[in-house]
C-alpha positions, -999 to +999 in steps of 0.1 A: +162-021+232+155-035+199+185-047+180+162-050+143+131-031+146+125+001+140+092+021+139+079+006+108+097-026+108+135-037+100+151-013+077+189-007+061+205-008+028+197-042+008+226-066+009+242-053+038+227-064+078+200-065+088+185-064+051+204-096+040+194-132+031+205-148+062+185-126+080+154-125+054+152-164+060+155-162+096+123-137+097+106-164+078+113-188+098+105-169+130+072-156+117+064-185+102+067-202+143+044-173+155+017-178+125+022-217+139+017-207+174-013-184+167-032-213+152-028-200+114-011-221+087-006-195+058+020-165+052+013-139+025+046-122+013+041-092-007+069-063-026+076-031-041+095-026-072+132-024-059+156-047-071+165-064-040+126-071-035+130-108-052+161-115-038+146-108-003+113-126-010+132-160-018+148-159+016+117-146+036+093-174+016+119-204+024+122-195+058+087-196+063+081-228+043+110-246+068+090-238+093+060-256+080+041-227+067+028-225+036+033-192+016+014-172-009+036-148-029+011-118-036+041-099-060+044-066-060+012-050-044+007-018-019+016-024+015-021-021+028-027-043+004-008-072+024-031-059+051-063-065+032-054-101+022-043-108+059-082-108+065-098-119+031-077-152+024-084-181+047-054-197+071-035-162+068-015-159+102+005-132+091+015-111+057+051-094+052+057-063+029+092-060+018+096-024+012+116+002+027+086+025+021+095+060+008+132+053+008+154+051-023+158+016-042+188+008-023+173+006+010+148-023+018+127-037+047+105-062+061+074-051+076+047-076+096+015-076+096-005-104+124-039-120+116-068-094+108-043-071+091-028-051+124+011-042+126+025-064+155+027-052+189+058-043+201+058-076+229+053-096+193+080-080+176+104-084+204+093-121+207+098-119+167+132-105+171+142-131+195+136-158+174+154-140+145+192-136+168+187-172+180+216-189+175+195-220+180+177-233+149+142-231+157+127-255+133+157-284+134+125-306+147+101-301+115+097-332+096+107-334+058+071-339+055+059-311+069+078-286+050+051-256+034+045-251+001+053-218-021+028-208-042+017-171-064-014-157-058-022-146-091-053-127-086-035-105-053-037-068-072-076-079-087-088-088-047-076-053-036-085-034-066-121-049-058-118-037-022-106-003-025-136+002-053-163-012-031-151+019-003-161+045-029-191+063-033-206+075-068-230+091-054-218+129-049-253+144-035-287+125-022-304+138-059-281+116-077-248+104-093-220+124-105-232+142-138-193+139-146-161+127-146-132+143-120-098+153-138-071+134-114-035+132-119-015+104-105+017+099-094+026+063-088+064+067-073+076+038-099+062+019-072+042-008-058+011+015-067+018+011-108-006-013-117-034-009-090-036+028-100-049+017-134-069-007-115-087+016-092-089+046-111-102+034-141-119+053-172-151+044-160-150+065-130-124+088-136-105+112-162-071+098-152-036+108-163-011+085-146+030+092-143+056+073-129+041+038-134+071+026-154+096+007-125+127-009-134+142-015-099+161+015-093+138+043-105+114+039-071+109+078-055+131+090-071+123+126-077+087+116-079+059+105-058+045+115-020+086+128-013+089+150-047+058+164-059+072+185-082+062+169-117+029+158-103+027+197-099+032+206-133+011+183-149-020+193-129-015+230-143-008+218-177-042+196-178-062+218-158-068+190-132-092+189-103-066+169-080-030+155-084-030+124-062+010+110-048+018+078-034+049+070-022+069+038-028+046+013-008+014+031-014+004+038+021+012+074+018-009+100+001-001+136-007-023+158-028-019+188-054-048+212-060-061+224-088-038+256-082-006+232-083-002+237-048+008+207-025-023+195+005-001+181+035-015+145+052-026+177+081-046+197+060-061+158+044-069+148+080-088+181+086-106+180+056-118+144+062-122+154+096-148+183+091-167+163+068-171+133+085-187+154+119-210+174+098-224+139+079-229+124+118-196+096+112-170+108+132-169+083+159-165+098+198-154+135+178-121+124+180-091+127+152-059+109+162-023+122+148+011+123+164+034+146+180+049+161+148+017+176+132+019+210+125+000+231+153-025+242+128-039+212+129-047+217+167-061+251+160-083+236+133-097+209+152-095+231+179-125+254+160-142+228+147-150+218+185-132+182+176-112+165+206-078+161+192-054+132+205-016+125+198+004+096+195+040+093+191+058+090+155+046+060+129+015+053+119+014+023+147+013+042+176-015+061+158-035+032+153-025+022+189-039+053+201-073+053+175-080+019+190-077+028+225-094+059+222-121+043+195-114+075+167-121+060+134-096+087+114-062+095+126-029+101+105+000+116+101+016+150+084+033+129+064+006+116+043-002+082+061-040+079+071-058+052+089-099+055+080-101+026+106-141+017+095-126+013+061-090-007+070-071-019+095-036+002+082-029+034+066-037+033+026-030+059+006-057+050-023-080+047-001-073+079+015-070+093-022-111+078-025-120+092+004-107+128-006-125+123-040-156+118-019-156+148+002-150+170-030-177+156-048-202+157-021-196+186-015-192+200-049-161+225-037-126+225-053-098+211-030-082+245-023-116+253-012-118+224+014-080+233+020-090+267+038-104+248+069-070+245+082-037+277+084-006+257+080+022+274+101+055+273+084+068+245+090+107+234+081+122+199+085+157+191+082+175+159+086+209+156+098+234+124+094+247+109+124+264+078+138+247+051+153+257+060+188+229+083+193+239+103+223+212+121+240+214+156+223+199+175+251+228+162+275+250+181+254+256+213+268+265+237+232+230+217+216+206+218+245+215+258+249+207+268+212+176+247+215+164+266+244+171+299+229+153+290+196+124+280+220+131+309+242+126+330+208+097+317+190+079+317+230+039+305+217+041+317+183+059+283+175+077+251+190+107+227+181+107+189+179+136+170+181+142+129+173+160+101+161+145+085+132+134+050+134+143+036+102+172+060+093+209+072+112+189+105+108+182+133+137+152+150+126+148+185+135+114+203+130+106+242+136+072+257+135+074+296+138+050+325+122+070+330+089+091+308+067+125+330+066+127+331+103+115+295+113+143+281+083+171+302+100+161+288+134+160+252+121+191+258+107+206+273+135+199+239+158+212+217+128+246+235+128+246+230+164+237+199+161+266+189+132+291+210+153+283+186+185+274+150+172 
């Protein structure tokens, strides 16, 4: 079992282990081996905006550089950004994103990306992680001259900026361009996503009012962004926007408010892009990949749209996992991250933002419009602290019997789902039932269970 990864790479509070300096340079070091040993010669290391990202970045950089690698520091740029430049620069081997995603500033992490800009597999992160609890040192042997150099790319945000715009279409009908402008509101988390959004959504294409773009280190999600939508909300209604547009700290999340002020999960994004995508002939093998925890009206939309629906387990990995097995070219998840795998090789919530834009100006309807194609059962999620012992809940009697009689109750009108986090000491407990007072007191029900037990 892995000691350091977790479903989206190693997470924890900065400054305390695993996120700590001794450990950052060892995961330089031992990616900087496997960039080696795949041939590769070059490291890009991007950031978000938390305060522990430079401190982090020093280690991670000098461990690779000790190894023999030389390292391009892209600063702070969107996760899928990383991704991109892990195919566009030449000698890239691998790219690392220090980020702990949409977590608050005091959390931090270290996420891999290989060659071509794919999330390791799990054989390469266990190698990875081998390397990193070595108490051997596994470049004693590399020559003084044969230390890498450490460099900034200065140009990082301008080669993704020119990406993401060359995936967007001005062209909202086969008569012509758009005859105007689309009134967006953005919500930038105080995150990684503060300067491309000026970048990519700029006055030439758009009407764009942009909040939270003002970082400091310690302001990153915090009430704002993909997690808190609620200002994004409010300033839709007070400009009269078409779309509200939230990323969350890394910027491969996208959650959208509609022109009502009413939040659009990652679900009802996916069905959206979904539906338009089979009726322009470009969904690939009329397939949609998402995992376990999307809400079952998802199923039942895809479901009557005649599109075959496949699901992974949690993190947008095993998504991609399952996309590339099966050969689906969309997939996500609830939560907002989207892979549009003919676009990029990771989830990215501007380009999923893009590719929303698109389908509303193609097809000249408002997003609650487009919204309609899929009912969203009520859905409630809580998280609940525990320890890091983990025991297997549904070994324990008192739990396991109020789970059963919450399913019992709900019978096919809803469903629970029950799991450790991967990057948190969090159990996550998710209800689905057919109204939101009844499915809340069943979710809470299994919590207090759950609390009582654990």
């Amino acid at each position: 079992m892995s000691q350091l990864f977790g479903t989206d790479g190693i997470r924890g509070r900065a400054n305390c282990y695993p996120i700590t300096c001794d450990i950052a340079m060892k995961t330089g070091r031992a990616v900087g081996d496997f960039i080696l040993q795949s041939g590769f010669s070059r490291l890009v290391i991007g950031k978000d905006t938390r305060i522990s990202g430079d401190m982090l970045e020093a280690g991670i950089a000098a461990g690779a550089a000790s190894a023999g690698v030389d390292v391009l520091l892209a600063g702070v740029i969107p996760t899928p950004g990383v991704a991109f430049l892990c195919t566009s620069l030449e000698g890239v081997g691998a790219g690392v994103v220090i980020s702990a995603s949409h977590n608050p500033y005091y959390d931090n992490g270290i996420k891999i990306f290989g060659q071509g800009g794919i999330k390791l597999t799990d054989d390469q992160e266990e190698s990875i992680e081998a390397a990193i609890l070595s108490p051997a040192d596994p470049v004693a042997d590399v020559p003084s001259e044969k230390i890498g150099k450490i460099q900034p790319l200065s140009d990082s945000l301008e080669q993704y900026a020119h990406f993401l715009k060359s995936k967007f279409s001005f062209m909202v009908s086969p008569e012509g361009p758009a005859s105007q402008k689309l009134n967006i509101v953005l919500d930038a988390s105080n995150g990684a996503a503060s300067k491309m959004v000026h970048l990519v959504f700029s006055p030439d294409r758009f009407d764009a009012a942009i909040i939270h773009d003002a970082p400091d280190g310690y302001n990153i999600n915090d009430n704002c962004g993909s997690q808190h939508t609620g200002d994004l909300e409010k300033m839709v209604m007070a400009k009269g926007a078409d779309i509200g547009l939230a990323f969350d700290g890394d910027a491969d999340r996208l959650i959208a408010v509609d022109e009502t002020g009413t939040t659009i999960s990652g679900d009802q994004i996916l069905a959206i892009c979904a539906k338009f995508a089979k009726e322009n002939k470009k969904l690939k093998n009329n397939i949609l990949v998402s995992t376990i925890m999307s809400n079952v009206g998802l199923t039942r939309a895809l479901d009557a749209m005649d599109i075959v629906h496949l699901k992974s387990g949690v993190g947008d990995r095993k998504v991609l996992e399952e996309m590339i097995k099966s050969q689906a070219v969309i997939g996500g998840e609830d939560s907002g991250h989207m892979i549009f795998l003919e676009e990029h090789s990771t989830g990215d919530g501007m380009l999923s933002a893009l590719k929303l834009i698109e389908v509303m100006l193609y097809t000249r309807q408002s997003l609650s419009e487009l919204a309609r194609v899929m009912q969203v059962f009520p859905q409630v999620l809580i998280n609940v602290e525990v320890d890091a012992s983990r025991p297997d809940f549904m070994q324990i009697p008192p739990i396991a019997e109020t789970i059963q009689q919450v399913e019992s109750e709900l019978g096919d009108q809803g469903r629970v789902l029950i799991r450790y986090s991967g990057t948190q000491p969090l159990l996550r407990v998710m209800v689905e039932g057919p109204d939101q007072a009844r499915t809340q007191a069943l979710c809470e029900k299994i919590c207090a269970a759950i609390r009582a037990h654990i």
